[in-house]
C-alpha positions in Angstrom: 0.0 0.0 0.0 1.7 3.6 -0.7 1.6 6.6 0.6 -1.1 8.2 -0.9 -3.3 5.0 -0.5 -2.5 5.3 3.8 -3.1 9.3 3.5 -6.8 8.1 1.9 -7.3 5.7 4.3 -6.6 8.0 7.2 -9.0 10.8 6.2 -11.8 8.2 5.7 -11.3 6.8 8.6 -10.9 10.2 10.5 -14.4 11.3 8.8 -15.7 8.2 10.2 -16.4 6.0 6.9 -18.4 9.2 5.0 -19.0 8.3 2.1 -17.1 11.0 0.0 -16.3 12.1 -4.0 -12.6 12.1 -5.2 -12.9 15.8 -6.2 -14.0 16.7 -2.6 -11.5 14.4 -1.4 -8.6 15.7 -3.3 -10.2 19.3 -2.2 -9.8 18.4 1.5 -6.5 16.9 1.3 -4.8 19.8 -1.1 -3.4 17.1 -3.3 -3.8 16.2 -7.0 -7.3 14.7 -8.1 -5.4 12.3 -10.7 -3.2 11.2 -7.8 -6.4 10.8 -5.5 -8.7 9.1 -7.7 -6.0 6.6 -8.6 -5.5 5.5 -5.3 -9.3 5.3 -4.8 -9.4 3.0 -7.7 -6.2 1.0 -6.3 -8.1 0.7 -3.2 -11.8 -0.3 -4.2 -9.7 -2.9 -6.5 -8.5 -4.3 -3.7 -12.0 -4.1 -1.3 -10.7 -1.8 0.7 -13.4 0.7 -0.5 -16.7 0.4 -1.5 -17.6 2.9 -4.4 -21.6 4.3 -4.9 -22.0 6.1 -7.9 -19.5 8.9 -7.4 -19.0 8.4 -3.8 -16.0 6.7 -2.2 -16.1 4.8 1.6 -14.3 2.8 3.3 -15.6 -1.2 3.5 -16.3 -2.0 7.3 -16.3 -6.0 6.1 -13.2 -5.6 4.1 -10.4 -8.0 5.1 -8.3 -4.7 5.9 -9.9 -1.9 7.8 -9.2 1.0 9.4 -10.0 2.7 12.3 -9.7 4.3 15.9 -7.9 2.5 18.6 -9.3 2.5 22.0 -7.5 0.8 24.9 -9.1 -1.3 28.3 -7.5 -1.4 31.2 -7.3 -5.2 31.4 -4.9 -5.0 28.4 -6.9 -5.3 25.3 -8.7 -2.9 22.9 -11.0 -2.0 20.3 -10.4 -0.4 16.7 -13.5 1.5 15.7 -14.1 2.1 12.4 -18.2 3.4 11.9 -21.7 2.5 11.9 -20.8 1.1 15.3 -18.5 -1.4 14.0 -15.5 -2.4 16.0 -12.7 -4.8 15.8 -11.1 -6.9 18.5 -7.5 -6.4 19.2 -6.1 -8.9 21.8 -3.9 -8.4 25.1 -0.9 -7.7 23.9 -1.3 -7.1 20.1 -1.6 -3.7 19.9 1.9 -3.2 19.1 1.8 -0.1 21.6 -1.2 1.6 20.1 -2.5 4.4 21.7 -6.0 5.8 22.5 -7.5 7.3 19.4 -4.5 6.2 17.3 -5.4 5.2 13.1 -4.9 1.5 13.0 -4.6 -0.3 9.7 -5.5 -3.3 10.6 -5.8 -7.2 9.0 -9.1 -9.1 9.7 -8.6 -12.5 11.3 -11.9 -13.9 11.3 -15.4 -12.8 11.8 -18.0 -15.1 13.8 -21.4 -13.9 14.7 -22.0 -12.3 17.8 -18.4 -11.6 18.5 -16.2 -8.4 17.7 -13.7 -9.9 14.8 -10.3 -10.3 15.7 -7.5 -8.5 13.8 -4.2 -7.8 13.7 -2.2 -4.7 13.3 -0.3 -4.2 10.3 0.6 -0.3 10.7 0.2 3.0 12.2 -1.8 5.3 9.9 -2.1 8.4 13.0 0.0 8.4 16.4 -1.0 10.7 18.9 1.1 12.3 21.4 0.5 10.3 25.4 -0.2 13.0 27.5 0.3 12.6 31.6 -1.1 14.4 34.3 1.7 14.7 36.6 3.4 16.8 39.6 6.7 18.3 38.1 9.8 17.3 40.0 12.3 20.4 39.3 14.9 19.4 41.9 17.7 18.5 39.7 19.2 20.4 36.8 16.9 17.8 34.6 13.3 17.9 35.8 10.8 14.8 35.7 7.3 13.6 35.9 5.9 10.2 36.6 4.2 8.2 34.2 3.5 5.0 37.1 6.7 3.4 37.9 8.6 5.5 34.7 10.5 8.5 35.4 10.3 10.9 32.3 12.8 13.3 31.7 12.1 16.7 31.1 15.0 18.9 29.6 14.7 22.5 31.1 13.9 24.0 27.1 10.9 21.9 27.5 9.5 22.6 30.9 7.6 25.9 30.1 8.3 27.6 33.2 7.6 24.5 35.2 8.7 24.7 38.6 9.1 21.8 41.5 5.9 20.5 42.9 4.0 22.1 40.1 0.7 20.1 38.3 1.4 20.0 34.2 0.2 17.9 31.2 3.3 16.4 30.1 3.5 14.5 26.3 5.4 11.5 27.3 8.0 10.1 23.9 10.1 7.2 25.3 12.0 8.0 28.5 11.8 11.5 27.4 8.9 14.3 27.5 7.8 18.0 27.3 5.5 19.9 29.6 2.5 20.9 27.7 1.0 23.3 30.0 0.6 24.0 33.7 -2.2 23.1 36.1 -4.0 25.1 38.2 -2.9 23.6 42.0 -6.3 22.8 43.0 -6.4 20.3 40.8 -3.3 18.3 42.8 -5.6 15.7 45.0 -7.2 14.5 41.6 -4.5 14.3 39.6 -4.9 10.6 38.8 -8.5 11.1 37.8 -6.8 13.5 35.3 -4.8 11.1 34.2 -6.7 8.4 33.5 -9.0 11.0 31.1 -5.2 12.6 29.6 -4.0 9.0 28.7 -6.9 8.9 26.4 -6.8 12.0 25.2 -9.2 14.0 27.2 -7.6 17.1 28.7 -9.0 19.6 31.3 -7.6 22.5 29.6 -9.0 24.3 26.1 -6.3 25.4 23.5 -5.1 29.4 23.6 -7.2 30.2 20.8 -10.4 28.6 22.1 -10.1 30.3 24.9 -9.9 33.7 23.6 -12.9 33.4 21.4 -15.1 32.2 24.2 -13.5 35.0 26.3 -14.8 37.7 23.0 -18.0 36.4 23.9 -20.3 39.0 24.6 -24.2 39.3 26.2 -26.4 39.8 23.0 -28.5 42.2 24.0 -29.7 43.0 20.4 -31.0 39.5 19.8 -33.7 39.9 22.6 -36.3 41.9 20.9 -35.8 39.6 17.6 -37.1 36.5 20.6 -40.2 35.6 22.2 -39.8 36.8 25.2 -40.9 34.5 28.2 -39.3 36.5 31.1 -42.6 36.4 32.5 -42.9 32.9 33.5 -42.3 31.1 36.5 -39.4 29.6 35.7 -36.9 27.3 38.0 -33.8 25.2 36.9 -33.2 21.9 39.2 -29.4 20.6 39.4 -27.1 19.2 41.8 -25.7 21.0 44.3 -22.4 21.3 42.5 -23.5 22.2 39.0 -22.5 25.5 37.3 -23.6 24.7 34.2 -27.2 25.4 33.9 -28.6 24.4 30.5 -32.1 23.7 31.2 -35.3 24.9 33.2 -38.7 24.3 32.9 -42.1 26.2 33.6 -45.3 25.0 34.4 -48.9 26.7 34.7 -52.8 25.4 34.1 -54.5 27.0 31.3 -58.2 28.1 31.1 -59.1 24.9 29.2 -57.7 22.7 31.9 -54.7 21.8 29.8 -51.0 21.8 31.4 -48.9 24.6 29.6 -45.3 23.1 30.1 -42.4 25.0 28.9 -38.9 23.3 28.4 -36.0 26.0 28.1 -32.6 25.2 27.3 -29.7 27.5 26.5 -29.2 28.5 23.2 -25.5 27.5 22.8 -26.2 27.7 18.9 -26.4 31.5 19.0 -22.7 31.8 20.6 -21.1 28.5 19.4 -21.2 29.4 15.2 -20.0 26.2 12.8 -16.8 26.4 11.8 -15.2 28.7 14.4 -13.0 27.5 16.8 -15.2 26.7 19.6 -17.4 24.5 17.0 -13.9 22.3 16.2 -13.2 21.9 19.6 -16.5 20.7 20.8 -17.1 18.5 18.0 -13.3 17.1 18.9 -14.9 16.7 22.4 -18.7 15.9 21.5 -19.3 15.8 25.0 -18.3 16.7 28.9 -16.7 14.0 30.8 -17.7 13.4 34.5 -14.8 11.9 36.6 -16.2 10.9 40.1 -17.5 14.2 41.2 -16.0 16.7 38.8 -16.3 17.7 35.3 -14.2 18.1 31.9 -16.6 20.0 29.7 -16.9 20.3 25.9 -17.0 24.0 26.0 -15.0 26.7 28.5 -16.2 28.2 31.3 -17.4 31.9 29.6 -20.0 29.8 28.3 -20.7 26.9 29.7 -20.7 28.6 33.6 -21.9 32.2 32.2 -23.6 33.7 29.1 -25.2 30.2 28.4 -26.3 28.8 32.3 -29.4 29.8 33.0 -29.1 31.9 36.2 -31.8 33.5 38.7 -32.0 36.7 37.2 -30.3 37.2 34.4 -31.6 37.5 30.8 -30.8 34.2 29.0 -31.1 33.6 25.3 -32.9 29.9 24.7 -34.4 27.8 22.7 -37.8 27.0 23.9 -40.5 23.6 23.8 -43.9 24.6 24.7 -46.5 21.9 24.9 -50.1 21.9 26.0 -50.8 18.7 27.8 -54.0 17.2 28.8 -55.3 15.4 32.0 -54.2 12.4 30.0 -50.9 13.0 29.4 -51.5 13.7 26.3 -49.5 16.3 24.0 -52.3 17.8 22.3 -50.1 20.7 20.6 -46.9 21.9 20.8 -43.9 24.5 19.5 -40.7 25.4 19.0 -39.3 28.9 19.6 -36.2 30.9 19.8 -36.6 32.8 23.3 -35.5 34.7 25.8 -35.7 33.6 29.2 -35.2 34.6 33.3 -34.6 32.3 35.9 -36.8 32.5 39.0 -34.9 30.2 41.1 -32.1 27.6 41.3 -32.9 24.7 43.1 -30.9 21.5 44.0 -32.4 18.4 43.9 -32.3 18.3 47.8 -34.4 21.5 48.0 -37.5 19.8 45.8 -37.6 16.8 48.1 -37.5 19.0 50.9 -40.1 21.6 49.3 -42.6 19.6 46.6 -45.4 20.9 48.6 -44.8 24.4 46.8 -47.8 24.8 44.0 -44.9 24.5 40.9 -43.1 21.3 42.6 -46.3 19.9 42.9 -47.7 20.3 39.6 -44.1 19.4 38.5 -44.8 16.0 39.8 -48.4 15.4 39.1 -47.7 16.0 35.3 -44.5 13.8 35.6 -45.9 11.3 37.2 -48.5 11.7 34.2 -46.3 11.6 31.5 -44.4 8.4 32.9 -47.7 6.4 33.1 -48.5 7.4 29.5 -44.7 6.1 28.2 -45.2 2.6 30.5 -48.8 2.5 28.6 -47.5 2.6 25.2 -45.0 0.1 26.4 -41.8 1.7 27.5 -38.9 -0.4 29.6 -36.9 0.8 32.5 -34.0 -1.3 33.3 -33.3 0.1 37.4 -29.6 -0.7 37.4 -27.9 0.9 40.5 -25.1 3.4 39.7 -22.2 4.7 42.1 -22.1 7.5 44.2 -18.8 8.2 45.7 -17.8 11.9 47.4 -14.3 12.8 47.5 -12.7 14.4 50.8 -10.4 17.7 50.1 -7.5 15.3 49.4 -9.2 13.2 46.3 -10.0 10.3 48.8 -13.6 8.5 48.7 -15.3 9.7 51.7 -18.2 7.6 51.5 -19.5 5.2 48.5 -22.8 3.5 47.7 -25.7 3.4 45.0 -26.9 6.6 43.9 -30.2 7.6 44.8 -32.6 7.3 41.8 -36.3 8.5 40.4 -37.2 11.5 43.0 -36.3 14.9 41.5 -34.2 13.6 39.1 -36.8 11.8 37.4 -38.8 14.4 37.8 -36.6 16.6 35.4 -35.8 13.7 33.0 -39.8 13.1 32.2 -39.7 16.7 31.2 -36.6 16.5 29.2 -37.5 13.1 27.7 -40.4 14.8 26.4 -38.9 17.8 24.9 -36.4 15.3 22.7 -39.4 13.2 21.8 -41.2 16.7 20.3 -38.1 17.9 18.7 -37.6 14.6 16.8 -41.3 14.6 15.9 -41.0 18.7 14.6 -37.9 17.7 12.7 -39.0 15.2 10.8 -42.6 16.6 10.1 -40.9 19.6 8.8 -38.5 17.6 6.7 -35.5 17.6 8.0 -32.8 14.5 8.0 -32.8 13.5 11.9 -29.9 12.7 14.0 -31.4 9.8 15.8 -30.7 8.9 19.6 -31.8 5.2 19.8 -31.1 1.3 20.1 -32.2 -1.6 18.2 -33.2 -3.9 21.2 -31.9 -7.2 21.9 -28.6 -8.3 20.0 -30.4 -11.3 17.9 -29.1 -15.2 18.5 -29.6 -14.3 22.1 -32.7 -15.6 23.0 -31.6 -19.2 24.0 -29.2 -18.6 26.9 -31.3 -15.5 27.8 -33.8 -17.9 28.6 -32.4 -20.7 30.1 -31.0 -18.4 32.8 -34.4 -16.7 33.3 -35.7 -20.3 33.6 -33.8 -20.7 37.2 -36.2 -18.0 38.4 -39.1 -19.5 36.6 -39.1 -16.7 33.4 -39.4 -16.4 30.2 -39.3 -14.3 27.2 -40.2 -14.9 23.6 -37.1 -13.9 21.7 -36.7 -11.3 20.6 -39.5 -9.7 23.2 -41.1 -6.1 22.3 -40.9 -3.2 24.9 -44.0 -4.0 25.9 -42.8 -8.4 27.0 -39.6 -6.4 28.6 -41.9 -4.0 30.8 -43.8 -6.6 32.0 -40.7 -9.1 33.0 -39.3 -5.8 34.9 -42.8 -5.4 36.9 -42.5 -9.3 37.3 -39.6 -9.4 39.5 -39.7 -6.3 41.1 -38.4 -6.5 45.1 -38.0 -9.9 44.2 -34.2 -11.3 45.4 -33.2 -11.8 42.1 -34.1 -8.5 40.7 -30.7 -7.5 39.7 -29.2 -10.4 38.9 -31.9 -10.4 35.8 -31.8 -6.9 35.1 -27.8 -7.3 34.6 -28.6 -10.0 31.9 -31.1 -8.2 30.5 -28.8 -4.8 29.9 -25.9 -7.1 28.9 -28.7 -8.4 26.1 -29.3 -5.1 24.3 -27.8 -2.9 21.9 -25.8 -0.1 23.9 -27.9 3.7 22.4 -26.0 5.6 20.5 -26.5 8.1 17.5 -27.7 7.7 13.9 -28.6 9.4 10.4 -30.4 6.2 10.2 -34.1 5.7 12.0 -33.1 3.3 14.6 -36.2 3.5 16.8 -35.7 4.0 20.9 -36.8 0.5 21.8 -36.4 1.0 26.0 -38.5 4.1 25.1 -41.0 2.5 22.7 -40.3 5.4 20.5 -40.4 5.5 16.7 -38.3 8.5 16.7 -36.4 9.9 19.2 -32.9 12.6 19.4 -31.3 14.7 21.8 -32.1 18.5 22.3 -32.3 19.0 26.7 -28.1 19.2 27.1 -26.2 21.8 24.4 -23.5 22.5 26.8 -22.7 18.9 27.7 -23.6 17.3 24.5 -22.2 18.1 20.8 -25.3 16.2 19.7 -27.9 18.4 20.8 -26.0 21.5 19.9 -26.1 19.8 16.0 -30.0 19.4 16.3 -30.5 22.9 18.1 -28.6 24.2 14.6 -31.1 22.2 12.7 -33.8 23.6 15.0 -33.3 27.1 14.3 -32.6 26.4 10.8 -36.0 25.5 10.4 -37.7 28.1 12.7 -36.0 30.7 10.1 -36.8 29.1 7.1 -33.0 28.7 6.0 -32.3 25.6 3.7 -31.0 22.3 5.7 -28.6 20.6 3.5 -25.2 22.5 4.9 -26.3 20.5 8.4 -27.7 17.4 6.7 -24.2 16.6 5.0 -22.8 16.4 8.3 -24.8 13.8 9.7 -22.9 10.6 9.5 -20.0 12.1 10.6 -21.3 13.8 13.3 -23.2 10.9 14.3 -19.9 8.4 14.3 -18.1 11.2 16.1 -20.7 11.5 19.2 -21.3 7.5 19.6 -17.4 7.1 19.7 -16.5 9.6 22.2 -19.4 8.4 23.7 -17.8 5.3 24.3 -14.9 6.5 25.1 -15.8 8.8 27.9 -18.0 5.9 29.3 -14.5 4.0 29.4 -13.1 7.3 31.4 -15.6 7.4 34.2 -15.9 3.6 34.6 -12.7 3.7 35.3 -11.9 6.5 37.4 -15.4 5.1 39.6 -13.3 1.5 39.4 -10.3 2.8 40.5 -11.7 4.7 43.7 -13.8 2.0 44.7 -10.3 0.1 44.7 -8.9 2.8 47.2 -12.4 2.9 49.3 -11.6 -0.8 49.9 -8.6 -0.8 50.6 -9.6 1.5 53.8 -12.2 -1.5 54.1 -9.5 -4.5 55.0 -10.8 -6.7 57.7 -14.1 -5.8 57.3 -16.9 -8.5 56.6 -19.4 -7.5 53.9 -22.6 -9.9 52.5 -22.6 -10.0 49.3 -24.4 -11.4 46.0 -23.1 -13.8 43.6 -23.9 -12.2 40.0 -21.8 -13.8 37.2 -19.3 -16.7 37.2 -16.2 -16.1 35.5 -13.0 -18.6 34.9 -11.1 -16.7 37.9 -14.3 -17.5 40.7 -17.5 -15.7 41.6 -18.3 -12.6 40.3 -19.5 -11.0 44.1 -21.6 -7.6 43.8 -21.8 -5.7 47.5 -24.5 -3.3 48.2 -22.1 -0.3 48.2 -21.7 -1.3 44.6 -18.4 -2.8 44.7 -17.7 -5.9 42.7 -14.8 -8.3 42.7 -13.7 -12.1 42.3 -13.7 -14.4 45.1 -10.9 -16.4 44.5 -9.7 -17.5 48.4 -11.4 -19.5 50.6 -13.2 -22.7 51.2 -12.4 -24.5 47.6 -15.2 -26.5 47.4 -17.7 -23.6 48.5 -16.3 -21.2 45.7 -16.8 -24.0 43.1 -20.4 -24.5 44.0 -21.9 -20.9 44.0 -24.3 -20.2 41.5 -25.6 -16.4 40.4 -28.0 -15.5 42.8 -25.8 -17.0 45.8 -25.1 -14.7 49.0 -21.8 -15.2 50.6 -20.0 -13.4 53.3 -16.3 -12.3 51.9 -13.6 -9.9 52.5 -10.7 -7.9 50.5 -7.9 -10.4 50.0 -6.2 -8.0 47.2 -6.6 -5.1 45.1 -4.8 -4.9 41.6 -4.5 -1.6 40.6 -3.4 -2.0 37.3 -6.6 -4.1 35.9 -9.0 -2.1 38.6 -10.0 -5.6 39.6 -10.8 -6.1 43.5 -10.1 -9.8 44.9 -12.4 -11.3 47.5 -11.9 -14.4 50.3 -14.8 -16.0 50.8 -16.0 -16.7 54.6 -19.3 -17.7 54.7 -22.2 -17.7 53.1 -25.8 -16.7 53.8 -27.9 -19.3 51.9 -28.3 -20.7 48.4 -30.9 -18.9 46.1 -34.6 -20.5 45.8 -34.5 -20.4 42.0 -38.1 -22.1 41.4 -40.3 -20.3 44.6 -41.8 -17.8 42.6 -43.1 -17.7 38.8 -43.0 -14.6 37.1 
């Protein structure tokens, strides 16, 4: 393959399998069309590419492919190359591949079900490896760690740097260069930093981001162009911690007895123009990353914590969903409208438990509750799959861990939001417009056999593949019931992860036919695309400079997607390592879940999960999911994030046939 094939094959890949004509091609890559369209043809010859009419993409089932590398802790990875196609790459064939380095790769074999193996032939893109370190200036030579490796840093390269300081440092052998310097409140979390720079997600926004956020400027102008909804009584509800304040809602009974609900949400559109440099960056991003209890967000503080967070008081631009509901549920009419908004109040989440007898919070929650019986009729699934809360003391140590309180407030807000997205979907495609969907296909097919011969221990059943509506009613089935998340694991673990499309895809847990993502702007690159889209249509403006995007913007938010999901499971994994590790000693019941070839697979109601792999022999090789057993910590391994339990007792053997569901 030459040169000008691999440079082909890089762009492709970087545009995310876009399918693409040699004379934009050529255009984009400011080389020769004759050069360019002879490698295209060298490279469909081959199968490398498929060609449509004009158009040029790469072939996700060719026997070479290429794509984006992305690393797991426990030593293997994944090369991603589109339409949510990856590629298995094994422990300890990645040849030193980095996150988001272009792999060209070699299929091995493809079976069904399974991610198909390959093997990597060559390096199309290496990025830099960037460290979040304290700089040691002590010597003539400074250094950073990068774990047990000390990496030089010669004193040209240390940017000022002085002893004890935080920096990003791009690590190239034993050798490196400070990038920039950290702000010293960071220190206590530097290894949650990191874990998010080692894969390419920094805390920090290049100079030239910065300065056009910081050029930024209140529109007052654009006001009187808006309808202007100052007047309503409107409320944002966040955590306790949150700055950035992209949505609110409003909520008041009309004189025909319908619910008028308003859903506001900043208008990062207005500020955040394609093209400009804030627009590159967050589509580099496509979305903030949450590490524990702190943020990295896709866009920099003068927006995301002032001109676009909806504050008490302040004159906010928006763009606004107004529906009128009935005493049904019902959305009997609806619209869409570029606004302008004040904030009544901020509250927390705490403060609306502690005050839903106010008249708002109490509507609020009459018309939620509303709206959530009217999805569960239609036939919508929940899966209730405790997450992790863990709160970090002043030093970046877990103070306290266990699962995070669901449903309340929360859900509260998230009936309203859902909502909103459902309505925007529905006005974009009834005006025309080519939809970025949000959604997931259901249950991976071929699945339905050992599915339900593990639901049959409990006395279950589905018919393969089920509807939302068969999934709702197994969920209602073993509700309370001992076994509750033990089948709601095996259920998750049996359906397509969501993720974005140009492609209907339908929302199966939601029952919906069409469905996007509109209630987050500031945190999501997605719903900045469709608020563009939005406004394009509320203007009459023509869509096709937005709709050409689409795949690529679509690949581009499902794969950092991923990715970030990879960052925060394993910044939670690697503090619920040093929470138990303060936890030696101590005796803790626990549920058997899965069975792995290392022992039991032990879940423990502060939501730590490990191996139990010491202990009676005979005891460990007869538990069965379902199980409760008494263990402790026998090790932590901090490399793989993988806690180790002994087993020293157990609390009974599960019933598996008491109760039919």
């Amino acid at each position: 393959m030459d040169a000008i094939e691999k440079k082909v094959l890089t762009r492709l890949a970087e545009d995310f399998y876009r399918p693409i004509k040699a004379q934009e091609l050529a255009a984009a890559m400011n080389l020769p069309l004759e050069k360019v369209s002879l490698a295209l043809s060298g490279l469909a010859g081959k199968k490398v590419l498929i060609k449509a009419e004009e158009d040029y993409c790469l072939n996700p089932e060719a026997a070479i492919v290429a794509g984006f590398f992305q690393s797991h802790v426990r030593g293997y990875g994944f090369v991603h190359v589109g339409r949510d196609c990856q590629y298995y790459v094994g422990p300890g064939s990645a040849k030193g591949a980095r996150d988001g380095d272009i792999l060209l790769c070699q299929v091995l074999g493809r079976e069904p079900g399974k991610a198909p193996a390959v093997r990597v032939l060559d390096f199309l893109v290496r990025t830099e490896k960037i460290v979040a370190a304290v700089y040691d200036g002590q010597s003539h030579l400074g250094s950073v760690q990068d774990g047990n490796r000390k990496i030089m840093i010669p004193g040209r390269q240390a940017k000022g740097a002085k002893d004890g300081d935080c920096v990003l440092a791009a690590v190239r052998g034993w050798e490196g260069r400070v990038v920039c310097l950290l702000a010293q409140e960071h220190r206590p979390f530097l290894d949650l930093l990191n874990i998010a720079a080692k894969k390419g997600i920094l805390p920090v926004f290049p100079k030239a981001v910065e300065m056009e956020a910081a050029a930024l400027q209140d529109d007052a102008g654009e006001i009187g162009k808006r309808l202007d909804l100052r007047d309503q009584d409107m409320v944002t509800v966040d955590g306790e911690e949150s700055q950035d304040l992209d949505d609110g809602f409003s909520l008041s009974h009309q004189p025909d007895g319908t619910w008028r609900l308003g859903v506001h949400i900043a208008d990062v559109a207005h500020y955040v123009r394609p093209g400009s440099q804030l627009d590159r960056e967050a589509f580099k991003r496509a979305l903030s990353v949450y590490l524990v209890d702190r943020e990295i967000p896709m866009l920099p503080g003068r927006l995301s914590r002032d001109l676009c967070s909806l504050m008490p008081g302040r004159d906010r631009l928006a763009v606004s969903c107004l529906a009128d509901i009935d005493s049904s549920g019902e959305v009997i009419r609806y619209q869409f409208a570029e606004t302008v908004v004040r904030s009544r109040q901020r509250l927390t989440y705490a403060q609306v438990d502690e005050s839903s007898s106010s008249q708002l919070l109490g509507m609020a929650a009459e018309l939620a509750q509303l709206l959530n019986a009217r999805r569960l009729e239609r036939g919508a699934a929940y899966i209730d799959l405790p997450s992790t809360a863990i709160a970090l003391d002043g030093n970046g140590r877990p103070a306290s861990m266990g699962p995070r309180e669901s449903g309340g407030p929360r859900g509260l807000v998230e009936e309203f939001m859902v909502l909103a997205n459902e309505l925007a979907a529905d006005f974009l495609y009834k005006s025309g417009a080519s939809l970025l969907y949000r959604g997931n296909e259901g249950f991976y097919p071929g699945r339905g056999e050992e599915l339900n011969a593990f639901l049959a221990r409990w006395g279950c059943q589905l018919d393969y593949p089920p509807v939302p509506r068969d999934l709702q009613q197994l969920i209602a089935a073993i509700k309370g019931r001992p076994e509750e998340l033990l089948i709601s694991r095996k259920l998750a673990r049996s359906l397509h992860k969501s993720r974005y499309s140009w492609t209907p895809l339908g929302h199966y847990n939601l029952a919906a036919e069409r469905y996007t993502h509109f209630s987050s702007p500031i945190r999501r690159y997605s719903d900045l695309f469709v608020h563009r889209q939005l406004k394009q249509v509320l203007n009459q403006q023509p869509l096709l400079s937005l709709e050409r995007d689409l795949p690529r913007v679509a690949e581009q938010c499902s794969f950092r997607e991923r990715l970030a999901q990879d960052i925060e499971g394993e910044c939670l994994d690697q503090k619920k390592l040093e929470y138990m590790a303060a936890q030696e000693g101590t005796l803790f019941q626990g549920l058997v879940v899965d069975l792995t070839n290392n022992g039991p697979l032990v879940w423990l109601e502060n939501t730590a999960e490990g191996i139990a792999v010491a202990g009676d022999r005979q005891q460990l090789d007869s538990c069965q999911p379902g199980d409760r057993i008494t263990v402790q910590v026998h090790k932590l391994d901090y490399n793989t994030k993988t806690i180790y339990f002994a087993c020293v007792g157990d609390q009974g053997k599960v019933d598996s046939h008491t109760e039919q569901c």
